[in-house]
DRENVEXNU-298305 format. One line per 10 residues: number of its first residue (from 1); their letters; for each residue x, y, z of N, C-alpha, C. Coordinates in nm, 4 decimals. Example, Ala and Ser with C-alpha at 12.3 -4.5 7.8 and 13.67 -1.06 7.14 Angstrom:
1) as) 1.3190:-0.5690:0.7800:1.2300:-0.4500:0.7800:1.3200:-0.3300:0.7800; 1.2850:-0.2250:0.7080:1.3670:-0.1060:0.7140:1.2900:0.0030:0.7870;
! end
This chain:
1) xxxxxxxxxx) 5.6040:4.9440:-1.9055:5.4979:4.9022:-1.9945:5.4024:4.8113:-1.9182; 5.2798:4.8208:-1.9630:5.1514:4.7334:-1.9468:5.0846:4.6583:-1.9824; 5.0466:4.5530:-1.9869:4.9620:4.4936:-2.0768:4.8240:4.5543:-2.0910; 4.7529:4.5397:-2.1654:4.5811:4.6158:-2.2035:4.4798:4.5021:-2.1863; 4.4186:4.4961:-2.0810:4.3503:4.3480:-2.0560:4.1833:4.4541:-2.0489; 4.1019:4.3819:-2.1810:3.9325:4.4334:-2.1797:3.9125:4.3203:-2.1775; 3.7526:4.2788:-2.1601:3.7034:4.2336:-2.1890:3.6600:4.2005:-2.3129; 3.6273:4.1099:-2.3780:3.5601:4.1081:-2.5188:3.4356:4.0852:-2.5237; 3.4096:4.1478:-2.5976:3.2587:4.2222:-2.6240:3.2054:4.0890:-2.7048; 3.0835:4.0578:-2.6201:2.9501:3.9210:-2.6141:2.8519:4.0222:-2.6177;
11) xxxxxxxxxx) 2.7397:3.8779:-2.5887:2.5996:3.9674:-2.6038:2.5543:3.8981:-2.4238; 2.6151:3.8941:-2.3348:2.5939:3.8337:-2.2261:2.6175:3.6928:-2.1825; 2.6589:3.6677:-2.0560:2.7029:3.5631:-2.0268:2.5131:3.4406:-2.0533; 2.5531:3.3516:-2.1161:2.4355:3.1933:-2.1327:2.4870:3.1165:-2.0135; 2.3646:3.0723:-1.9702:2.3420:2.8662:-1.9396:2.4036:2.8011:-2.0048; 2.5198:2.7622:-1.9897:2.5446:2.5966:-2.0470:2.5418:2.4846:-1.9767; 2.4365:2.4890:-1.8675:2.3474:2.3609:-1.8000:2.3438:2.2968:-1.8930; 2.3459:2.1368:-1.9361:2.4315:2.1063:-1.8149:2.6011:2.1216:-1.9290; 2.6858:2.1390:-1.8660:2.8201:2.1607:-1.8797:2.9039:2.0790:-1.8519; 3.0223:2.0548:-1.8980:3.1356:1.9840:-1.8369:3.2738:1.9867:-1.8597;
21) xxxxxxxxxx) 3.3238:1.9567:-1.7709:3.4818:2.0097:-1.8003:3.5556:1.8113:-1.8070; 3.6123:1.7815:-1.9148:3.6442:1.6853:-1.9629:3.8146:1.6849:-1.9891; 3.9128:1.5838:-1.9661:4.0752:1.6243:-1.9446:4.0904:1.4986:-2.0259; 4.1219:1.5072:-2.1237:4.2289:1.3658:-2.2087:4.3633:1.3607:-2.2076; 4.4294:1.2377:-2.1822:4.5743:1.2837:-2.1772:4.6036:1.2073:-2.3324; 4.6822:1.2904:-2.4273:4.7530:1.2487:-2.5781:4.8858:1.2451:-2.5774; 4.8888:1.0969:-2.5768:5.0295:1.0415:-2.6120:5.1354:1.0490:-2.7137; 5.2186:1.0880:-2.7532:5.2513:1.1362:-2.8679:5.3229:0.9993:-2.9593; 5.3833:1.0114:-3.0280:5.4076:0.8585:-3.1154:5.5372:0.8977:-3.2145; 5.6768:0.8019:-3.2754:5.7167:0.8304:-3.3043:5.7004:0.8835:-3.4367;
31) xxxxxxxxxx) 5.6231:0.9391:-3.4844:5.6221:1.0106:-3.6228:5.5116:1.1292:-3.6387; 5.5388:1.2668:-3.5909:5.4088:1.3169:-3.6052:5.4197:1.3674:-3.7673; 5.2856:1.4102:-3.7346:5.2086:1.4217:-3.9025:5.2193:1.5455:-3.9345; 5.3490:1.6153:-3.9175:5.2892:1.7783:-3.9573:5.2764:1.7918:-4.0895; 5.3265:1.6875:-4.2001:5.3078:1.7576:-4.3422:5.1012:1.7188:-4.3425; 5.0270:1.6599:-4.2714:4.8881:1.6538:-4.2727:4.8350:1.7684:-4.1298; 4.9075:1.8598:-4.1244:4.8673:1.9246:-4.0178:4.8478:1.8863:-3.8748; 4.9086:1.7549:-3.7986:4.8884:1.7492:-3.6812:4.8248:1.6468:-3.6555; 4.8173:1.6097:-3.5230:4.7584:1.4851:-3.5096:4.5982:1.4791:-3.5355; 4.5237:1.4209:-3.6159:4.3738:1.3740:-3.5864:4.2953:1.3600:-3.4750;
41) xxxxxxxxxx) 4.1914:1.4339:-3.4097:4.1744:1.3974:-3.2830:4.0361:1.3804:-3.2935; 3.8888:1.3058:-3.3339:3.7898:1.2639:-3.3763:3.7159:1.2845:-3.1631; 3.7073:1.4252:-3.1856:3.6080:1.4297:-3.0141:3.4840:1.3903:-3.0284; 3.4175:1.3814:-3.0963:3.2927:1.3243:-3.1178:3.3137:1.1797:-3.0457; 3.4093:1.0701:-3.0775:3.4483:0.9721:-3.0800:3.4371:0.9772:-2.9068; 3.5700:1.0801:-2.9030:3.6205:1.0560:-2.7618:3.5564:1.1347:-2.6398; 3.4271:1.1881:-2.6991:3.3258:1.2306:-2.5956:3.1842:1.2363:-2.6444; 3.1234:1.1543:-2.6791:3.0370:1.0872:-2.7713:2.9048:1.1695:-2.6663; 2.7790:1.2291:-2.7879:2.7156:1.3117:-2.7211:2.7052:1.4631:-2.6201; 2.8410:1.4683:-2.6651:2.9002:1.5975:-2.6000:2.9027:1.7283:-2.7125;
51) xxxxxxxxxx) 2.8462:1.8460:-2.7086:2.8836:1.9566:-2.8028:3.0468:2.0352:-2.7696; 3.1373:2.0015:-2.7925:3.2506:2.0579:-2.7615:3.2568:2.2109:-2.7959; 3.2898:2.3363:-2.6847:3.2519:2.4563:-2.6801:3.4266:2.5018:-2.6901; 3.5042:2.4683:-2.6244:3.6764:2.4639:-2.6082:3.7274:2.3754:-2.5869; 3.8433:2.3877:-2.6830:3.9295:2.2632:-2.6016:4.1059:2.3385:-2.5648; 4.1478:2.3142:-2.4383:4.2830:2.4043:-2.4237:4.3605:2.3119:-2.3386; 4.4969:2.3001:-2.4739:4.6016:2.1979:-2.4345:4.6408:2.2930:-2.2821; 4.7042:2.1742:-2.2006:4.7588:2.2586:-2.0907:4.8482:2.0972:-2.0685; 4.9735:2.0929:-1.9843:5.0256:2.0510:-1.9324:5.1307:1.9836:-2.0435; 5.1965:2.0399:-2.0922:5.2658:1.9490:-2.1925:5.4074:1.9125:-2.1242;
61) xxxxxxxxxx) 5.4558:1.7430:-2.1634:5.5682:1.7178:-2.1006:5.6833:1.7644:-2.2249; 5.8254:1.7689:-2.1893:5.9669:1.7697:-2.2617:5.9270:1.9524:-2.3492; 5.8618:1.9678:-2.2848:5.8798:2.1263:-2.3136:5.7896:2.2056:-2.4251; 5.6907:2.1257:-2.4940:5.6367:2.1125:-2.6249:5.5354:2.2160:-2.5711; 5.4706:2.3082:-2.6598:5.3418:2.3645:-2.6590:5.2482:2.3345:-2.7533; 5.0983:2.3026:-2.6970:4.9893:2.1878:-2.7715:4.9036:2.3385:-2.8354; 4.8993:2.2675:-2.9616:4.7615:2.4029:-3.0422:4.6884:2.3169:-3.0421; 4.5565:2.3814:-3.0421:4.4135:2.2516:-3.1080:4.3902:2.3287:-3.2204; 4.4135:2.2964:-3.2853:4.3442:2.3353:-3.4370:4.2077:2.3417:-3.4348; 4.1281:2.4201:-3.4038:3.9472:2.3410:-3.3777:3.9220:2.3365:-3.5427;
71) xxxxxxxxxx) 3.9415:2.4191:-3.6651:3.8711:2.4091:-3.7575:3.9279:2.2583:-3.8411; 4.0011:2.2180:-3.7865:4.0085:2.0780:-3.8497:4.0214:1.9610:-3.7822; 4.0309:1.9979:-3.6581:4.0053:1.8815:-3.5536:4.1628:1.8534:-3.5173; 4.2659:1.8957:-3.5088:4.3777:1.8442:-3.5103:4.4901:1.9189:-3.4359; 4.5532:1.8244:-3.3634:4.6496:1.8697:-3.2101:4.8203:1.8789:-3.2617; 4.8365:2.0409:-3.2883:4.9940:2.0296:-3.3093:5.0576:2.0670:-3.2048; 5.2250:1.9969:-3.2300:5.3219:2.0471:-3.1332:5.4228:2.1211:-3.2001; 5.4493:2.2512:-3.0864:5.5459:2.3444:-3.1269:5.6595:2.3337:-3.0465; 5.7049:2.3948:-3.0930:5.8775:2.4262:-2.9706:5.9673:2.5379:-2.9864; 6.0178:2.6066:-2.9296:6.0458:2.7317:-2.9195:6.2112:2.7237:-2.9599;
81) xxxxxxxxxx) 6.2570:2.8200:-3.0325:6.3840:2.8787:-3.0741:6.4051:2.9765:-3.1040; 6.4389:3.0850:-2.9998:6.4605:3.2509:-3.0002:6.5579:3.2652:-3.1151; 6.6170:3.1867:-3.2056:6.7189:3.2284:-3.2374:6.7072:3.1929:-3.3964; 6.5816:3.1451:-3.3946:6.5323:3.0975:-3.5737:6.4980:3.2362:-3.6177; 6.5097:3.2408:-3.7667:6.4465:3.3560:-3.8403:6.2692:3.3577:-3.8285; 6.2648:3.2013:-3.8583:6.0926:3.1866:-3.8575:6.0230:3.2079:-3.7735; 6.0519:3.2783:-3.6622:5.9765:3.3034:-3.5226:6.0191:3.2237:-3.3919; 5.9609:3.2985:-3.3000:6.0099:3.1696:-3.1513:5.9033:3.1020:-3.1306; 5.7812:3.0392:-3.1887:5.7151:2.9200:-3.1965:5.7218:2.8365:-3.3138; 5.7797:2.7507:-3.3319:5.8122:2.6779:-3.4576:5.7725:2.4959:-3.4876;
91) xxxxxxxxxx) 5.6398:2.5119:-3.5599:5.5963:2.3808:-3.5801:5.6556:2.2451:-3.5417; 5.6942:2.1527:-3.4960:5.7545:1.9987:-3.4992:5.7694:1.9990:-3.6482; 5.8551:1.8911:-3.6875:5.8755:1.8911:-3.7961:5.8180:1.7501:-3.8768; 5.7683:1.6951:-3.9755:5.7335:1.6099:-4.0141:5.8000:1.4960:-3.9822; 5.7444:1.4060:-3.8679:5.8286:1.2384:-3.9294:5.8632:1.2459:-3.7413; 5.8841:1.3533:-3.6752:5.9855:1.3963:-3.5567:5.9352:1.3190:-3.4769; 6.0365:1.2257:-3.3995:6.0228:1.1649:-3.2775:5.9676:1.1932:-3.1592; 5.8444:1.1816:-3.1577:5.7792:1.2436:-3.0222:5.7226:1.1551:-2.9166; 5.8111:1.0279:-2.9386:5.8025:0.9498:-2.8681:5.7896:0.9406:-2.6985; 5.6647:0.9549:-2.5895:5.6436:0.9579:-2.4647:5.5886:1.0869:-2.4230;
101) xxxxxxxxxx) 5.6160:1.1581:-2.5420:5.5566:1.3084:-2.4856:5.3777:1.2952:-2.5158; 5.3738:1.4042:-2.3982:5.2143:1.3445:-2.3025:5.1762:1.5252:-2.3338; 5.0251:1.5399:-2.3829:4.9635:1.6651:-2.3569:4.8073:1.6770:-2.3087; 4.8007:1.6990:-2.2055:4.6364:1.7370:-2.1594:4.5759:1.7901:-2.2064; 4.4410:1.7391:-2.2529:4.3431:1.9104:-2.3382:4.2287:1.8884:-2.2416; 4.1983:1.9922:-2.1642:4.0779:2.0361:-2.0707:4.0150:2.0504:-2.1784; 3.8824:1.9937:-2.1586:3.7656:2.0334:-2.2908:3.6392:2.0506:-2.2168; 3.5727:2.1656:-2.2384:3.4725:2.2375:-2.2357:3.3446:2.1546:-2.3023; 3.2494:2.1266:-2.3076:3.1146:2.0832:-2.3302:3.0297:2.0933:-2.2787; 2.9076:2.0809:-2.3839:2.7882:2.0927:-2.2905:2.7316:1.9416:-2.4093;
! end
């Protein structure tokens, strides 16, 4: 088997002169918020004058995988269990100790 890798269909590559590639590191804290969907992350705040185009968690420590929620502004952590009914990516759970865990989001702007 293969994977099927196209392209996705734009109307041509734009200018995003001027551009920038921006890296925050998010600390995690002992209680995340999943019954409010995830942590709050106010980029306006934390890149003030910037139009944010992407933002993509990358580097997560203790094994966690980072979503950005873009339509509500908000950074969840998942964690994997091949062996749950509910799938092998499975939300953090409300309240969960995520105490020291660290996630990078490369963010895109212009």
């Amino acid at each position: 088997m293969a994977a099927t890798v196209a392209q996705a269909a734009y109307d041509g590559a734009k200018p995003l002169a001027p551009s920038f590639i921006d890296r925050l590191t998010v600390t995690a804290d002992d209680s995340y918020p999943a019954a409010t969907g995830g942590y709050p992350i106010d980029l306006s705040t934390e890149l003030p004058g910037k139009t944010v185009v992407a933002v993509i968690p990358v580097m997560s420590s203790d094994g966690y995988l980072g979503w950005w929620d873009a339509q509500n502004g908000k950074l969840k952590f998942y964690y994997f269990n091949y062996d749950a009914a509910d799938g092998p990516a499975i939300e953090v759970v409300n309240a969960a100790d995520l105490t020291d865990v660290t996630l990078d989001l490369v963010i895109l702007s212009k």
